[in-house]
VOTI-716451 format. One record per residue (C-alpha): residue in one letter; x, y, z. Coordinates in steps of 0.05 Angstrom, whole numbers, plus 5000, padded with zeros to 4 digits. Layout:
BEGIN
aXYZ/...
//
This chain:
BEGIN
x500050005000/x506050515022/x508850304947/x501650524907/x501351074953/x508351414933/x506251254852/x499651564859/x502752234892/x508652174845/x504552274785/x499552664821/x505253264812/x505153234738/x498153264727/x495453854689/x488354044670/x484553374671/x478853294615/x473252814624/x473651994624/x470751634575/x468350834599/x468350224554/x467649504554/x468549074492/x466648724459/x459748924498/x456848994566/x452348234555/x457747754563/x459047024584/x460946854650/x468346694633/x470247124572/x475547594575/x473048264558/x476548914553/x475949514595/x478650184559/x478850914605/x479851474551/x481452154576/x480952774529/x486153144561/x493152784596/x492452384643/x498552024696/x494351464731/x487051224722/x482750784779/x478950324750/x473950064803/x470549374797/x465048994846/x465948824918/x469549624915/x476049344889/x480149894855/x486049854811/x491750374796/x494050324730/x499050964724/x502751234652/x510150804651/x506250264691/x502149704697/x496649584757/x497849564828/x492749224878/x488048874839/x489848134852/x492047514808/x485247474776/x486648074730/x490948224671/x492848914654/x495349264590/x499849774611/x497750584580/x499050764508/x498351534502/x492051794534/x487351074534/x489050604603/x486749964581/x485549314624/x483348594607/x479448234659/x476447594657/x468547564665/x466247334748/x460246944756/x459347464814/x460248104765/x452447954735/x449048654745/x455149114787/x458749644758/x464649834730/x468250504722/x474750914716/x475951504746/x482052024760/x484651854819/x484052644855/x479753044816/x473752534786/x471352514724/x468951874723/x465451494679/x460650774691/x457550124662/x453449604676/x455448854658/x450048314641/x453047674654/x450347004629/x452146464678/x450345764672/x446645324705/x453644824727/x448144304784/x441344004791/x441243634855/x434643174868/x432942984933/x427042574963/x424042315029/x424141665012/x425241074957/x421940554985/x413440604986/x407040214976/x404840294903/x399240814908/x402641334961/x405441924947/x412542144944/x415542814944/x421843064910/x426143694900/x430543884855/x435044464863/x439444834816/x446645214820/x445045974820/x444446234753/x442946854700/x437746804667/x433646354714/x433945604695/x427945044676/x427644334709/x423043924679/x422243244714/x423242504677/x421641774708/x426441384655/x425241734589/x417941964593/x417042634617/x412642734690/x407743284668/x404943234749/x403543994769/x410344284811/x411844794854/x417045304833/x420345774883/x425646314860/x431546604905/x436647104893/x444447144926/x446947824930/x449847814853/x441847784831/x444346934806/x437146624802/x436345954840/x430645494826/x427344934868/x423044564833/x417344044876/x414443524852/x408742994883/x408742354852/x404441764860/x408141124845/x404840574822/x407339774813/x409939884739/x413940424772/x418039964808/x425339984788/x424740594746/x429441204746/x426341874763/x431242514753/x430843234734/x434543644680/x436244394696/x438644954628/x438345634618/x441945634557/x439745394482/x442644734469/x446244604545/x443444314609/x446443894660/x441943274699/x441243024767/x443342294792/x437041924786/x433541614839/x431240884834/x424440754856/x422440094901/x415440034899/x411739594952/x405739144915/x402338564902/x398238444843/x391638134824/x391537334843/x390036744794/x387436084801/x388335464752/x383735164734/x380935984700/x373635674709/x369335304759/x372334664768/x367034074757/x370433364784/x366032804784/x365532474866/x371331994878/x376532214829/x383032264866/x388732744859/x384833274841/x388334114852/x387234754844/x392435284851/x393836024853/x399336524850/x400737214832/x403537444767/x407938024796/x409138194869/x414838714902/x417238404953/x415937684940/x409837284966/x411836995038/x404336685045/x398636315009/x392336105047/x386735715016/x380835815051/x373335455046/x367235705037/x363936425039/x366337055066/x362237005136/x364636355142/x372436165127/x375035555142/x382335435133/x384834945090/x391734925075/x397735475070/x400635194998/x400235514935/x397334794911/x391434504947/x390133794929/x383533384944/x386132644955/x379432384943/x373932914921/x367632804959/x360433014940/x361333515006/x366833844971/x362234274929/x363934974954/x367635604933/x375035624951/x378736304971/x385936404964/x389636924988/x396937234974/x400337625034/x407138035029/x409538655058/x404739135008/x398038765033/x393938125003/x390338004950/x384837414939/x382836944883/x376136514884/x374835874852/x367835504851/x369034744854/x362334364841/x363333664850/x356733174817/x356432404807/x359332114749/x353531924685/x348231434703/x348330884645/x341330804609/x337930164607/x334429824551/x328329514575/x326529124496/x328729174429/x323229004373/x326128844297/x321028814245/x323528734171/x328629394163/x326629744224/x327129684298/x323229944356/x328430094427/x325330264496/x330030444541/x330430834618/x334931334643/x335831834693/x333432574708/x339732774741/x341933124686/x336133514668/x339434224676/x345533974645/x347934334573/x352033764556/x348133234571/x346532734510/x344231994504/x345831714435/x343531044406/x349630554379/x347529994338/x350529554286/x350328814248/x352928274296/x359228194246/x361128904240/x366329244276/x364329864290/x357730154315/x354030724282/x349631194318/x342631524326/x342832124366/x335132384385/x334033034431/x330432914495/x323333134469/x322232384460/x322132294537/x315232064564/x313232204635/x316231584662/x322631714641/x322031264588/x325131324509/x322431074451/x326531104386/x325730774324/x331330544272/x329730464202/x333630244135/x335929634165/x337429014131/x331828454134/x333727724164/x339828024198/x342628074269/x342428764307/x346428944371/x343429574405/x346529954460/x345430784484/x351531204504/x350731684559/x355632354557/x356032954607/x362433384621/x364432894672/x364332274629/x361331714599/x357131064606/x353930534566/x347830184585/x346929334568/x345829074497/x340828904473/x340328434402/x334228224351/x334027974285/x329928284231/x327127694203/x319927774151/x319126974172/x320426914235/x317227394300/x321027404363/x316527144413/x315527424479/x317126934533/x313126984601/x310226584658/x302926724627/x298026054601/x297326224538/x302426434477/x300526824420/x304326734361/x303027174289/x301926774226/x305927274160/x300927334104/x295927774078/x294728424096/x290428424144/x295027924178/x300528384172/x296729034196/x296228584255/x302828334264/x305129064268/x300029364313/x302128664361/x310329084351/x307629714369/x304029494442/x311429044455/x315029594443/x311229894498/x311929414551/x312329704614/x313128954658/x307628894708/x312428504759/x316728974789/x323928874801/x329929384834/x335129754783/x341129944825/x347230354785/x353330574834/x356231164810/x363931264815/x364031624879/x359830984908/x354831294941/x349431584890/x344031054870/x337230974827/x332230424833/x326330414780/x321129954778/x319029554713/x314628984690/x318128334672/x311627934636/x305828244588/x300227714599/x292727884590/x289728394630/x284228944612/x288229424643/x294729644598/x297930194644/x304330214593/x299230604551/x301831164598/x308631134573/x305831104497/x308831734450/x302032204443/x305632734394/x306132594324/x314132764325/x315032274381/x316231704334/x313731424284/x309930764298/x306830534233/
//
């Protein structure tokens, strides 16, 4: 200081009539944080030393013969050529909106400007309160930039899709009037969040921005649960080794419990804590709907099943088979348990005694009577040949075949009808009237409904279902038919020439 001192009052003596400063900065007052830019004092008349002041009231000597005294490393100084005192500086994030001037050191004239510095955004730090959440809750995040001229942007990103969520942007200013912008965001993170990179970016200037670390979200859930079979399950009683099982398709943490539980939600009954529950034996009391339910840190979530469990088919029964010349008249019984059921079919098989494979003869149920009893007739068949007859039984849960029966179409021969009765009638072929009554004689046989009762009994897989029905074993004289009961009345019941 005592060696600016003695220059300042050494050229202080030589100084004659001062003139008026003239201030500069080139290339131009809007500059770059970081450029070097020029600083020129002109004087009209001679001038020995020039101050040259700069922000935070730093002030530099530069005197005629020398260069600058006092002004630090950060400077560079040109020294005086003639009557301009030039000095190169380089541009201070803190010099944004101060000013700069030169002035003679006694007497004034001094002249000003004002710099408009552009300085980067150089951070964009995100912070949050937490990670780790249950999908659905909300979490909050700020992101903070570096201070700046002009004020920056952060726009917010999870992975490479832009969060348009509404923020909250606050401003503040240091004491160089640097902008600094918090940006807050709420976000509500849901299960395909989980694993996914949220970050901001901060810029201020065209084509430049700098971007936060990213923050990797954990998100807590547990998704929907499924159960295989898709569909109620229908098992027939007694089948063994029969499952269902659940799981979820996604789930953050794992799953750490299944439950199966039985029956409806007022009344639970626990069943098992696999993802698999197996019936060794399925039971007619098995019918029920099944719950299962999926536990981890998120919560549960529960899957239903209905299992309905029904007796396996009930096999028809052929009660007579009647062959005339090519047709054949087949009474059989069979069960209303599967009234209500969509799949339900009985088809009649039949084929020659030396063929191989049967054919069929499906008829829908409108042919039932009110006993329960079907009537069916099957034409086109060869005359003097051997028949085998038997009726197929199908619903979802299998399959069963009821006895055979066999006749011979024969235009010699009638099958008689054996009994315990006194008296046998037997049909003599010829004529026409003869043969109107041979086939009215077919018609009431193929309507026998046996007057001496015997029991039916069919055991159904699971063992316990069973069906007795009553029929008549003998057709013997009698005034009162009661088979007529069982007789087709509509004229698309059959067709009984």
């Amino acid at each position: 200081m005592h060696l600016i001192g003695f220059v300042i009052l050494k050229y202080a003596l030589l100084i004659w009539k001062c003139g008026d400063a003239s201030f500069s900065i080139k290339p131009s007052t809007n500059v770059v944080v970081n450029q070097t830019v020029t600083l020129q004092c002109l004087f009209k008349s001679g001038q020995m030393a020039v101050l040259f002041n700069f922000p935070g009231r730093i002030s530099c000597a530069v005197a005629f013969g020398s260069c600058a005294r006092g002004c630090g490393n950060s400077l560079s100084f040109e020294c005086p050529n003639n009557r301009t005192y030039i000095v190169n500086v380089t541009v201070l994030p803190s010099w944004h909106n101060t000013t700069f001037s030169c002035e003679h050191p006694f007497e004034g004239g001094k002249s000003e400007m004002t710099l408009n510095v552009t300085v980067p955004v150089t951070s964009a730090i995100i912070s949050t309160n937490q990670t780790s959440l249950h999908s659905g809750k909300i979490m909050y995040l700020t992101c903070q930039t570096s201070y700046c001229h002009p004020p920056a942007t952060v726009t917010w990103y999870n992975d490479n899709i832009e969060i348009l969520d509404n923020t909250i942007v606050t401003i503040d200013k240091n004491p160089y009037f640097l902008s600094r912008m918090t940006s807050k965001i709420q976000y509500t993170v849901m299960p395909q969040d989980n694993g996914k990179n949220i970050y901001c970016i901060a810029s201020n200037i065209l084509g430049e921005r700098v971007v936060s670390d990213k923050i990797t979200l954990d998100v807590r859930y547990i998704s929907d649960v499924y159960i295989i079979p898709s569909r109620n399950l229908h098992v027939v009683a007694g089948t063994k080794q029969v499952w269902i099982h659940c799981y979820t398709e996604n789930a953050n943490p794992e799953v750490i419990e299944y439950i199966w539980f039985k029956g409806n939600s007022s009344n639970l009954t626990v069943l098992s804590h696999s993802q698999t529950f197996v019936f060794k034996t399925v039971d007619i009391q098995d019918s029920s709907q099944y719950t299962c339910r999926a536990t981890n840190v998120a919560g549960t979530s529960t899957g239903t099943i209905q299992v309905i469990v029904q007796y396996s088919p009930m096999a028809a029964q052929i009660i007579e088979v009647v062959c005339q010349d090519t047709r054949a008249f087949i009474l059989w019984t069979s069960s209303n348990a599967y009234s209500n059921d969509d799949t339900y079919k009985e088809i009649l098989q039949y084929k020659r005694s030396n063929d191989l494979l049967y054919k069929t003869l499906e008829k829908p149920n409108w042919n039932r009577t009110n006993n329960n009893i079907k009537l069916i007739e099957v034409t086109d068949l060869k005359p003097n040949t051997g028949y085998l007859f038997s009726v197929l039984t199908l619903t979802r849960l299998g399959e069963a075949y009821s006895n055979i029966k066999t006749c011979i179409t024969d235009t010699e021969t009638i099958e008689k009808i054996r009994g315990d009765c006194n008296t046998q009638i037997a049909f003599a072929i010829g004529g026409l009237l003869c043969a109107f009554v041979l086939i009215g004689g077919f018609i009431v046989t193929g309507a026998i409904y046996y007057r001496k009762a015997k029991p039916r009994k069919q055991t159904v897989a699971a063992g316990s279902h069973k069906i007795t029905e009553t029929y008549e074993d003998q057709l013997c004289e009698s005034k009162d038919h009661h088979y007529d009961g069982i007789l087709p009345t509509s004229s698309t019941a059959g067709r009984l020439a």
